[in-house]
PDB file of N, CA, C and O in Angstrom:
ATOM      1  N   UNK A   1     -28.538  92.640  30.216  1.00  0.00           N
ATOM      2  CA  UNK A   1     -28.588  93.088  28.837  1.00  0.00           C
ATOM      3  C   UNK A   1     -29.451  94.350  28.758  1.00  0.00           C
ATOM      4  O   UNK A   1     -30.473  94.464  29.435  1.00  0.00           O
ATOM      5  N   UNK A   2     -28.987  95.365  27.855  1.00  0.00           N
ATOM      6  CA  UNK A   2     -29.573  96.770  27.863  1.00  0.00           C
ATOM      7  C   UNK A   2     -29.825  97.079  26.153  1.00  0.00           C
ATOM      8  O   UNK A   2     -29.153  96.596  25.242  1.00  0.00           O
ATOM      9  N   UNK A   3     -30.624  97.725  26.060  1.00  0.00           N
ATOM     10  CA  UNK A   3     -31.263  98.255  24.858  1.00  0.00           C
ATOM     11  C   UNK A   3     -30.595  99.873  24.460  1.00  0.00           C
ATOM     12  O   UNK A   3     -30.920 100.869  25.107  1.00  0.00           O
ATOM     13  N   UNK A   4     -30.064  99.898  23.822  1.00  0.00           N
ATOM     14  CA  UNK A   4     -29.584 101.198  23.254  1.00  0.00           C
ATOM     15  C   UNK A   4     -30.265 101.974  22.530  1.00  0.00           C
ATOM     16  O   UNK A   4     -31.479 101.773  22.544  1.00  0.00           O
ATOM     17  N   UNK A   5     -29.719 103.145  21.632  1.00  0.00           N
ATOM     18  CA  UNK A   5     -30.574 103.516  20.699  1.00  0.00           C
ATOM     19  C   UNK A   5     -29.039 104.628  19.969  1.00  0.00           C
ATOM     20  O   UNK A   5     -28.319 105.105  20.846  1.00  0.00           O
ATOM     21  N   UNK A   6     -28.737 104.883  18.818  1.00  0.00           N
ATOM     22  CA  UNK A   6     -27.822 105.316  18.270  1.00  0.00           C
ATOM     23  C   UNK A   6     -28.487 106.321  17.316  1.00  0.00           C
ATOM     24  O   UNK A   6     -29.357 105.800  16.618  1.00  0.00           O
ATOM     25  N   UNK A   7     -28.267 107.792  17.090  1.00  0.00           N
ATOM     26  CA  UNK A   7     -29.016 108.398  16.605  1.00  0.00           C
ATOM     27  C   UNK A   7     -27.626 109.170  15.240  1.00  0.00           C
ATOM     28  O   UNK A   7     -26.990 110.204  15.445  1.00  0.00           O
ATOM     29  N   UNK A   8     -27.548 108.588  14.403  1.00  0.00           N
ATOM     30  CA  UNK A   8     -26.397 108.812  13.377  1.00  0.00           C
ATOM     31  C   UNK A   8     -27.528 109.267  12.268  1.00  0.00           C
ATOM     32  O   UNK A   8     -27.270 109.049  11.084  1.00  0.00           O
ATOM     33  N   UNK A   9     -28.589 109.799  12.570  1.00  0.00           N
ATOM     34  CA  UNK A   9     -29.613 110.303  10.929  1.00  0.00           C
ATOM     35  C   UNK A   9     -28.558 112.002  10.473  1.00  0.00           C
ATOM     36  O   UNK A   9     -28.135 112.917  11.178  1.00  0.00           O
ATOM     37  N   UNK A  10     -28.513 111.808   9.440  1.00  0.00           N
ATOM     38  CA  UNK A  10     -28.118 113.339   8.472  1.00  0.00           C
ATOM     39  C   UNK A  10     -26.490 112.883   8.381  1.00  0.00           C
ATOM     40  O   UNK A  10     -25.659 113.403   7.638  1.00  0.00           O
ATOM     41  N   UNK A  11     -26.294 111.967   9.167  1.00  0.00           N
ATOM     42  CA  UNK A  11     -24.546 112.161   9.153  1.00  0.00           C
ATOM     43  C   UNK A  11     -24.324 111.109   7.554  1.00  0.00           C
ATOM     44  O   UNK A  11     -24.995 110.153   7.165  1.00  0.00           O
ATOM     45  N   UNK A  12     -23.365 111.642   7.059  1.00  0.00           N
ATOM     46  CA  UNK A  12     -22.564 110.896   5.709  1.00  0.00           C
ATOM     47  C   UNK A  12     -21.646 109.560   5.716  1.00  0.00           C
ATOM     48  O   UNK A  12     -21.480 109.298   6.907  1.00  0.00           O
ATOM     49  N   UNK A  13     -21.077 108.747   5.044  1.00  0.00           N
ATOM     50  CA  UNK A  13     -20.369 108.159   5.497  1.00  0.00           C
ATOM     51  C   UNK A  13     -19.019 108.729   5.521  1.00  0.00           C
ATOM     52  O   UNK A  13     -18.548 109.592   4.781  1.00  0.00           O
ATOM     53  N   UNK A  14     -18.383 107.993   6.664  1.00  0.00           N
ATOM     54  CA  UNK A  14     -17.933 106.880   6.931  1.00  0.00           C
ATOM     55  C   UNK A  14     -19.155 107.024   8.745  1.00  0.00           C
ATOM     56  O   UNK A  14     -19.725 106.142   9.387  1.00  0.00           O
ATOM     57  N   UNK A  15     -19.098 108.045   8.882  1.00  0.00           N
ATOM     58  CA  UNK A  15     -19.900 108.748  10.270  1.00  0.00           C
ATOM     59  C   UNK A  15     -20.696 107.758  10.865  1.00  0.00           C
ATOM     60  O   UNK A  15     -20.558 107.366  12.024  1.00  0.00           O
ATOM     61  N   UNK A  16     -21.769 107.246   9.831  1.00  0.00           N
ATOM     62  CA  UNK A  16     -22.949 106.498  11.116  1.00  0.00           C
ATOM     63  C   UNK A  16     -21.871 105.070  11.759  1.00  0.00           C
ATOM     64  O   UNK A  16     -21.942 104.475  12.834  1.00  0.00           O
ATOM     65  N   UNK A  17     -21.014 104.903  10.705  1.00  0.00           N
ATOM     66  CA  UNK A  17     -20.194 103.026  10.937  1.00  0.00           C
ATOM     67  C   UNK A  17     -19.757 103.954  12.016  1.00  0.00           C
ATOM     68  O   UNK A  17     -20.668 103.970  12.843  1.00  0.00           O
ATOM     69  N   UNK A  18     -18.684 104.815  12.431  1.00  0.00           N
ATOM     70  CA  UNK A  18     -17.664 104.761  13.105  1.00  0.00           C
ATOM     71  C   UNK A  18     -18.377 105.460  14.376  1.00  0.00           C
ATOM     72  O   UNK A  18     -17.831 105.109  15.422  1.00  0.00           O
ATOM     73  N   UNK A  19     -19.562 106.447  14.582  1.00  0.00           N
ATOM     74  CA  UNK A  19     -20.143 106.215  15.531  1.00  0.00           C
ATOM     75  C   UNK A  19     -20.809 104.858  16.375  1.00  0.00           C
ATOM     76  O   UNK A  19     -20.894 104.517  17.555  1.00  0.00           O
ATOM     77  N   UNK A  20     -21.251 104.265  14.957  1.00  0.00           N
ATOM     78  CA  UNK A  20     -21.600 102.833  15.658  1.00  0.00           C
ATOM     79  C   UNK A  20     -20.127 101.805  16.452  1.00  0.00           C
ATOM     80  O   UNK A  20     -20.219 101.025  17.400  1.00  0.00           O
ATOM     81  N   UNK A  21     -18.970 102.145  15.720  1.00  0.00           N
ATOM     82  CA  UNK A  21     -18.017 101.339  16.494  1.00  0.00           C
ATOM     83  C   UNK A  21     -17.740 101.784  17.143  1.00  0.00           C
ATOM     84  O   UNK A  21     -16.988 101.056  17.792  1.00  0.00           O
ATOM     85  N   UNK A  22     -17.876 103.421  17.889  1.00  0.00           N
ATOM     86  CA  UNK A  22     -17.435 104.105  18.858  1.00  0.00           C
ATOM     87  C   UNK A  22     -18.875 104.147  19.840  1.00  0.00           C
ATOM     88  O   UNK A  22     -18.703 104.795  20.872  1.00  0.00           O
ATOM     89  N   UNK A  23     -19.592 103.842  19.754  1.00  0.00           N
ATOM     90  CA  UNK A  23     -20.936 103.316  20.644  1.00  0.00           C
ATOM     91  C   UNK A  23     -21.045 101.936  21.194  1.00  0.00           C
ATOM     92  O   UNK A  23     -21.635 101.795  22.265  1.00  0.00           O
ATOM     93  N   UNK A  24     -20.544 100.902  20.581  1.00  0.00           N
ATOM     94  CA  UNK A  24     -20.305  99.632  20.677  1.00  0.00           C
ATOM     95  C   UNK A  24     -19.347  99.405  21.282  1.00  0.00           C
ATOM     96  O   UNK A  24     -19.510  98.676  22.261  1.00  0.00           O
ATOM     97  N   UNK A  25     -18.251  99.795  21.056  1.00  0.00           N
ATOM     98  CA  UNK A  25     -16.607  99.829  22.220  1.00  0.00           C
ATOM     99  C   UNK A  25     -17.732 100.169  23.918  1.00  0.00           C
ATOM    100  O   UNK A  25     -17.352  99.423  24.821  1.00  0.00           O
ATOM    101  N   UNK A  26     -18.600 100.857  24.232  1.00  0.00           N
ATOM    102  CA  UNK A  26     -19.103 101.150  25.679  1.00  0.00           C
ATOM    103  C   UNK A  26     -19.851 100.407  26.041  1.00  0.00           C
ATOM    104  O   UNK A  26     -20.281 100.688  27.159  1.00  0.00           O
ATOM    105  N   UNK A  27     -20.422  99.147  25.422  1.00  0.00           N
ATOM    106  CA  UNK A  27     -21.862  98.225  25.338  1.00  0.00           C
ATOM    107  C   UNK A  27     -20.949  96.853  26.197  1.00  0.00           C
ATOM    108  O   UNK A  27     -19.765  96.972  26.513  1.00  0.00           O
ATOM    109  N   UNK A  28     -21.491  96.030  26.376  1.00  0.00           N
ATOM    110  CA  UNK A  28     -21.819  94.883  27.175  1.00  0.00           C
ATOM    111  C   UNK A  28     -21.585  94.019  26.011  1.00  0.00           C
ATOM    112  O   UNK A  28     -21.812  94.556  24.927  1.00  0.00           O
ATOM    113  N   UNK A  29     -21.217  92.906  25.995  1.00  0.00           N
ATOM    114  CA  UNK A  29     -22.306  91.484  25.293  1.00  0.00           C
ATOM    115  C   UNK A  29     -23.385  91.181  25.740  1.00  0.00           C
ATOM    116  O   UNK A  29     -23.481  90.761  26.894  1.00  0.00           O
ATOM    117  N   UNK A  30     -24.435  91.322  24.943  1.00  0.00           N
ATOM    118  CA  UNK A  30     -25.472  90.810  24.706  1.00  0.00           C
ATOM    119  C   UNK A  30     -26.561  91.744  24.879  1.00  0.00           C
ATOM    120  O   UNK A  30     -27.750  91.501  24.676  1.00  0.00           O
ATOM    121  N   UNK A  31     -25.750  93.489  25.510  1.00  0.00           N
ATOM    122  CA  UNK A  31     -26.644  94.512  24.666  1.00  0.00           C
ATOM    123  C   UNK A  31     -27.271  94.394  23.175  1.00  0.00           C
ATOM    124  O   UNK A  31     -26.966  93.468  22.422  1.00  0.00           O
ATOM    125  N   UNK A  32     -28.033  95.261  22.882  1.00  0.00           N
ATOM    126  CA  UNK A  32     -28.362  95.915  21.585  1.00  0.00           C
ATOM    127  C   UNK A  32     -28.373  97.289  21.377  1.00  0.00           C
ATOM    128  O   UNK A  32     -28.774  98.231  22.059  1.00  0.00           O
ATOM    129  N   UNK A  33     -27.832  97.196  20.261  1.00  0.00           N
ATOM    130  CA  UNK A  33     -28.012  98.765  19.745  1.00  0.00           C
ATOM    131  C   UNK A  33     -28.953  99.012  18.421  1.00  0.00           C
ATOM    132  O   UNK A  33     -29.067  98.376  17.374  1.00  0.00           O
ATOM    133  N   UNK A  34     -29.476 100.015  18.833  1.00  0.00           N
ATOM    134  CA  UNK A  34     -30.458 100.574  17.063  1.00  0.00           C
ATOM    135  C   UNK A  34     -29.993 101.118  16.993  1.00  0.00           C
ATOM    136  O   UNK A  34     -29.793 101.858  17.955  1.00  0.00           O
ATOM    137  N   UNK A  35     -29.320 101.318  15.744  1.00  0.00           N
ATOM    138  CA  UNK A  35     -29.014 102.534  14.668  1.00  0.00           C
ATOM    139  C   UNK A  35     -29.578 103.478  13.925  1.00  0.00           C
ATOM    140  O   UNK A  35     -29.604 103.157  12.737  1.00  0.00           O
ATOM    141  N   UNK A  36     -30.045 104.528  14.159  1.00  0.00           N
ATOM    142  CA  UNK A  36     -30.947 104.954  13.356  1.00  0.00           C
ATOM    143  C   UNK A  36     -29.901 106.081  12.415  1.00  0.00           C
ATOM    144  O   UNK A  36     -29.180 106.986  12.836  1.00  0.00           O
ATOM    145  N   UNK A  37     -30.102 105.705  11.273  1.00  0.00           N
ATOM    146  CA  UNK A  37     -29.203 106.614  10.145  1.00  0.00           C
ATOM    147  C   UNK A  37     -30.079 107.244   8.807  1.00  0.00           C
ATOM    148  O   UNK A  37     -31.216 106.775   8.854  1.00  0.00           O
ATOM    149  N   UNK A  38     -29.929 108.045   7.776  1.00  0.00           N
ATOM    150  CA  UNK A  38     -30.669 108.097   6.499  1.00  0.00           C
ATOM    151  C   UNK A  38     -29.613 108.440   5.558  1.00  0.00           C
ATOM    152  O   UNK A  38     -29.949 109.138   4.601  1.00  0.00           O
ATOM    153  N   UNK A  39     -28.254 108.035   5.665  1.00  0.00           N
ATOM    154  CA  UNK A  39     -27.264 107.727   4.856  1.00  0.00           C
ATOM    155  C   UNK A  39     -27.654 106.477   4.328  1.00  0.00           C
ATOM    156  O   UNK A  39     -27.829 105.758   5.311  1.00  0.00           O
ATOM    157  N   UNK A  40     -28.011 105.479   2.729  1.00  0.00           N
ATOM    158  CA  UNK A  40     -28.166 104.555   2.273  1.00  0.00           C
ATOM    159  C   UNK A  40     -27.257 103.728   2.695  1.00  0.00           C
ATOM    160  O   UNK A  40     -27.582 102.611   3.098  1.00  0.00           O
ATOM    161  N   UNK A  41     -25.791 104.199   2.665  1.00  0.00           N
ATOM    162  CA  UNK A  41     -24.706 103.444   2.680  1.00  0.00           C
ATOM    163  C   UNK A  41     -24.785 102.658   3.712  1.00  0.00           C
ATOM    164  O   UNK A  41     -24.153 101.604   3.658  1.00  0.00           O
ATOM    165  N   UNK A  42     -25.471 102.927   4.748  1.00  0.00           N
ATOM    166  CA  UNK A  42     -25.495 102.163   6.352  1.00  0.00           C
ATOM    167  C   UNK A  42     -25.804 100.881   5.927  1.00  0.00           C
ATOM    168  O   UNK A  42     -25.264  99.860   6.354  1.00  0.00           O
ATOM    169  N   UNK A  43     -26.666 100.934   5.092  1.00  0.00           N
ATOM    170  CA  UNK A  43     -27.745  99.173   5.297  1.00  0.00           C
ATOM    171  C   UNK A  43     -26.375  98.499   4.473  1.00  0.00           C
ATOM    172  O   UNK A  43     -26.560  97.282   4.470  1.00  0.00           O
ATOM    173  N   UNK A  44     -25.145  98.808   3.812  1.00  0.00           N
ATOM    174  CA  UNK A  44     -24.068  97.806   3.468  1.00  0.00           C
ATOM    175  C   UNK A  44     -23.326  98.265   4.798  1.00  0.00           C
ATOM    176  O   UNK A  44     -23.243  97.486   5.748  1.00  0.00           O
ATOM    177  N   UNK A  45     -22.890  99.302   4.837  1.00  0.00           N
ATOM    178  CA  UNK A  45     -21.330  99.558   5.554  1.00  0.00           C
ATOM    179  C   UNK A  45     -21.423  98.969   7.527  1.00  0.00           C
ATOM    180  O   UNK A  45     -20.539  98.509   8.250  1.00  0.00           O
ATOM    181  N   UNK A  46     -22.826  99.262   7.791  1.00  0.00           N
ATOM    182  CA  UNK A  46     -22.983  98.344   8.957  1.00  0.00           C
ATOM    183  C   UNK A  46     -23.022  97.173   9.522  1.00  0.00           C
ATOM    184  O   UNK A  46     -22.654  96.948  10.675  1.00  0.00           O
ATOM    185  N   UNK A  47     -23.648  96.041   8.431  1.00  0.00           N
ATOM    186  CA  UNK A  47     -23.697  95.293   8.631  1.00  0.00           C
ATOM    187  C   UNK A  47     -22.126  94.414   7.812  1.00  0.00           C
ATOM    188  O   UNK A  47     -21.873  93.242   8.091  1.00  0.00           O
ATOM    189  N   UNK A  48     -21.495  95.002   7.109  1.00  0.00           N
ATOM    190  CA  UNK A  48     -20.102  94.665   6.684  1.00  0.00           C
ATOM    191  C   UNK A  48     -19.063  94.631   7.919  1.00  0.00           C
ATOM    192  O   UNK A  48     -18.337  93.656   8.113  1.00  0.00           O
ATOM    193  N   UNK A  49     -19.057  95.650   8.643  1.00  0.00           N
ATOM    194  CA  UNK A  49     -18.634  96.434  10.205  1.00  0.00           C
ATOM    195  C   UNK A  49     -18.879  94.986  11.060  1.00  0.00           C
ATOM    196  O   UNK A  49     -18.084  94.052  11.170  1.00  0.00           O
ATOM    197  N   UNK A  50     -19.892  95.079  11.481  1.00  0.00           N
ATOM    198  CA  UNK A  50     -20.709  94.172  11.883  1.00  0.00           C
ATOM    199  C   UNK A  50     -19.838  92.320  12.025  1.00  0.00           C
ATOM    200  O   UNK A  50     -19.558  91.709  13.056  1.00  0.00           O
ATOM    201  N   UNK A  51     -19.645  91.932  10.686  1.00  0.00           N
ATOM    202  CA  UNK A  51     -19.330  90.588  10.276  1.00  0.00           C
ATOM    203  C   UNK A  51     -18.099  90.666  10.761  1.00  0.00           C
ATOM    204  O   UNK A  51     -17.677  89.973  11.686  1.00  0.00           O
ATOM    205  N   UNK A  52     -17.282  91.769   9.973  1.00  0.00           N
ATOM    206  CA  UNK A  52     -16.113  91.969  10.434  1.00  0.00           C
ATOM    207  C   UNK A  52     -15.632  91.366  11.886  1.00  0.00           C
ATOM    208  O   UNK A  52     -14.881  90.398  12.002  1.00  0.00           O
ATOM    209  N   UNK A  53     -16.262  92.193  13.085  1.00  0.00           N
ATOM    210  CA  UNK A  53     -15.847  92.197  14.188  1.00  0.00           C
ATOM    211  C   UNK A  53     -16.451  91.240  14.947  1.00  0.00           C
ATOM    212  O   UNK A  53     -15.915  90.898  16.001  1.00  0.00           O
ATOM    213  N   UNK A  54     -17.837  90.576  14.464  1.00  0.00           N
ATOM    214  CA  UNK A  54     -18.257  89.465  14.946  1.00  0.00           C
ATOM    215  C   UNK A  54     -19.463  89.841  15.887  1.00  0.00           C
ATOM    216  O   UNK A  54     -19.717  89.272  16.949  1.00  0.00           O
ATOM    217  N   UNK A  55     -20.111  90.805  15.376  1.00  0.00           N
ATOM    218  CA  UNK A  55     -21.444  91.751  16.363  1.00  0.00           C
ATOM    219  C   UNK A  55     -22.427  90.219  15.485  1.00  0.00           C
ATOM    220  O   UNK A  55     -22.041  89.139  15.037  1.00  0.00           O
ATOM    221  N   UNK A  56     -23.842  90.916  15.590  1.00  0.00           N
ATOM    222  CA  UNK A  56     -25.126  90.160  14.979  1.00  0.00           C
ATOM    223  C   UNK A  56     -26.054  91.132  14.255  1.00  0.00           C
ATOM    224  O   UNK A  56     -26.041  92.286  14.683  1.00  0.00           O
ATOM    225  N   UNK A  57     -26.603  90.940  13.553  1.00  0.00           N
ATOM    226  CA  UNK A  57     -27.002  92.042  13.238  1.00  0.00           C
ATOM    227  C   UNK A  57     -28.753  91.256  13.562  1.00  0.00           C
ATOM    228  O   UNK A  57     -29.188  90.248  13.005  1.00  0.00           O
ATOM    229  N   UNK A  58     -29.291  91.898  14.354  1.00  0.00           N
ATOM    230  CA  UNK A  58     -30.769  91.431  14.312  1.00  0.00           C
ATOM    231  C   UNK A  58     -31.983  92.024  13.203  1.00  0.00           C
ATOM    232  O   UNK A  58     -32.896  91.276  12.855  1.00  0.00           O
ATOM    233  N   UNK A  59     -31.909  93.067  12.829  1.00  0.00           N
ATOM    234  CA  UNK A  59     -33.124  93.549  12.101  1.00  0.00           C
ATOM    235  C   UNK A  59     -32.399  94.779  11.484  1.00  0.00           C
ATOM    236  O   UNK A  59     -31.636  95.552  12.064  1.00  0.00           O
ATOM    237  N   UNK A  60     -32.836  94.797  10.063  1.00  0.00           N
ATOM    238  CA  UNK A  60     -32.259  96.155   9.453  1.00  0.00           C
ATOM    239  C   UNK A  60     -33.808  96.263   8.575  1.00  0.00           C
ATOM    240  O   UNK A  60     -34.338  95.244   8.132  1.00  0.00           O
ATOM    241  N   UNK A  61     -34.237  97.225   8.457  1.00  0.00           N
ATOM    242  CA  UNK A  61     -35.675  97.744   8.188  1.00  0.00           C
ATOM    243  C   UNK A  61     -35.328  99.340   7.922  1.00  0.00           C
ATOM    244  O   UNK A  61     -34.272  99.897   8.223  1.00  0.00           O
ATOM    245  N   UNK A  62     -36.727 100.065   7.147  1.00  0.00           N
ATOM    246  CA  UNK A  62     -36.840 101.211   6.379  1.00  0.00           C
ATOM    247  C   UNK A  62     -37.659 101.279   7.336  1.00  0.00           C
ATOM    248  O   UNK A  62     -38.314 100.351   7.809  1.00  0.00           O
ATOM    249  N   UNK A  63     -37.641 103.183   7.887  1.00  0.00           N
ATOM    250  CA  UNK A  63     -38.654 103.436   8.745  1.00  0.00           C
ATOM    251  C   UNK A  63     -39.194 104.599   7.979  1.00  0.00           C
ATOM    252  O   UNK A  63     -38.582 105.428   8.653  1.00  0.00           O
ATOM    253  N   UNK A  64     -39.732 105.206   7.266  1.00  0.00           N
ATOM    254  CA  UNK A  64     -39.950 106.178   6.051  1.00  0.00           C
ATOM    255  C   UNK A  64     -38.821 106.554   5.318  1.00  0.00           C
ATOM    256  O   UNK A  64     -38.484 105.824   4.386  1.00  0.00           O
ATOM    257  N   UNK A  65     -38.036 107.778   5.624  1.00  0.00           N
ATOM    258  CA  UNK A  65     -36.647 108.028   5.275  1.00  0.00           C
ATOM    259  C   UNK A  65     -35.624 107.365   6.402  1.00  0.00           C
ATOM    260  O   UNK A  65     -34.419 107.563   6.246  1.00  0.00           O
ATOM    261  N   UNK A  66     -36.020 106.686   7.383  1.00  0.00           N
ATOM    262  CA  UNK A  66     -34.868 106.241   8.237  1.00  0.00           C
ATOM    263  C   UNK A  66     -34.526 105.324   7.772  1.00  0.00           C
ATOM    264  O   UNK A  66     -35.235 104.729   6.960  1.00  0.00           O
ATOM    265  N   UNK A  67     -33.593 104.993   8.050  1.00  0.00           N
ATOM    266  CA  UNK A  67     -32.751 102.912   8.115  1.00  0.00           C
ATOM    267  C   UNK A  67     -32.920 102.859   9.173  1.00  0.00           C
ATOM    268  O   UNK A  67     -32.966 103.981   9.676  1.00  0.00           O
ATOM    269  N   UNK A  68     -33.142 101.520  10.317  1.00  0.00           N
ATOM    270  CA  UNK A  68     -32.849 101.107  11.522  1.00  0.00           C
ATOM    271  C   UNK A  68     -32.274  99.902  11.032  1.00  0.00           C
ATOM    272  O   UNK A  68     -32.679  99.181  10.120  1.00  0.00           O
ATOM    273  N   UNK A  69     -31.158  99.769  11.846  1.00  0.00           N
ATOM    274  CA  UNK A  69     -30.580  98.772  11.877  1.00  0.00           C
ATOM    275  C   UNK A  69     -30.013  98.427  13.667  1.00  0.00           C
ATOM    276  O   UNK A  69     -29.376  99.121  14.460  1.00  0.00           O
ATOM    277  N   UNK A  70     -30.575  97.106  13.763  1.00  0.00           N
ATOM    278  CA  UNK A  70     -30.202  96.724  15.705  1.00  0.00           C
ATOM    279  C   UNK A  70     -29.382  95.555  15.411  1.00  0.00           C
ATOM    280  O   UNK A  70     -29.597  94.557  14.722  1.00  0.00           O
ATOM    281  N   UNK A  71     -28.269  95.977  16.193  1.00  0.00           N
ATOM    282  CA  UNK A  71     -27.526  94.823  16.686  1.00  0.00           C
ATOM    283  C   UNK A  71     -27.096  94.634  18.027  1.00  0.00           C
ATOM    284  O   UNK A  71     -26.982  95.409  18.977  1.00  0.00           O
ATOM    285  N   UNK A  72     -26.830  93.118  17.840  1.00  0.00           N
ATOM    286  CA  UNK A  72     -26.620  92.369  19.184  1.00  0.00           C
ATOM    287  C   UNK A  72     -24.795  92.702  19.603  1.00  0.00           C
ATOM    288  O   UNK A  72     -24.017  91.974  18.986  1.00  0.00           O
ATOM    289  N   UNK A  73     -24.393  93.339  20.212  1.00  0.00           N
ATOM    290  CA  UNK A  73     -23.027  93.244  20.640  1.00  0.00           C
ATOM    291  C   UNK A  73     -22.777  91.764  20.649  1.00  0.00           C
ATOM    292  O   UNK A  73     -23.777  91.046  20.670  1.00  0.00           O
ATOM    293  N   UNK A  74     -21.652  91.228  20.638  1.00  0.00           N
ATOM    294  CA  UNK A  74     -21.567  89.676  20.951  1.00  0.00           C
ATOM    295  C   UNK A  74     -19.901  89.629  21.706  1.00  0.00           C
ATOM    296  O   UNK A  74     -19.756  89.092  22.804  1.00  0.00           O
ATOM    297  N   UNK A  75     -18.494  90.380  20.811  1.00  0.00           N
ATOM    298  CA  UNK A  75     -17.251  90.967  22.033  1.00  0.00           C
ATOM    299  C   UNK A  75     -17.255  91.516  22.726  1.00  0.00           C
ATOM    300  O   UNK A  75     -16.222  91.708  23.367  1.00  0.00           O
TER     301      UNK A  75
END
């Protein structure tokens, strides 16, 4: 298992989701990925993404202007 890090800050939506599903298609099960975005929309549209496809979402937190959001690959 490997620790990622996803750097989607300034991008708009639909951008940080579909980098995150195009970062996640290269991951393992039972990697993680952080997301780091400052589009609001992330803290819904990721973890919606997320349920969808059956990821985990471990921690979604405010880092000043950032969002982080980490998830667990699980397909």
């Amino acid at each position: 298992m490997s620790h990622f890090v996803l750097d989607a800050r300034y991008l708009l939506c639909p951008m940080p989701v579909i980098r995150t599903q195009n970062r996640i298609a290269e991951l393992q099960p039972g990697d993680t990925l952080e997301v780091q975005a400052t589009d609001p929309g992330a803290l819904h549209d990721i973890p919606a993404w997320c349920r969808v496809h059956g990821h985990e979402i471990l921690e979604t937190r405010r880092d000043g202007n950032d969002i982080v959001i980490t998830v667990r690959v699980i397909s």
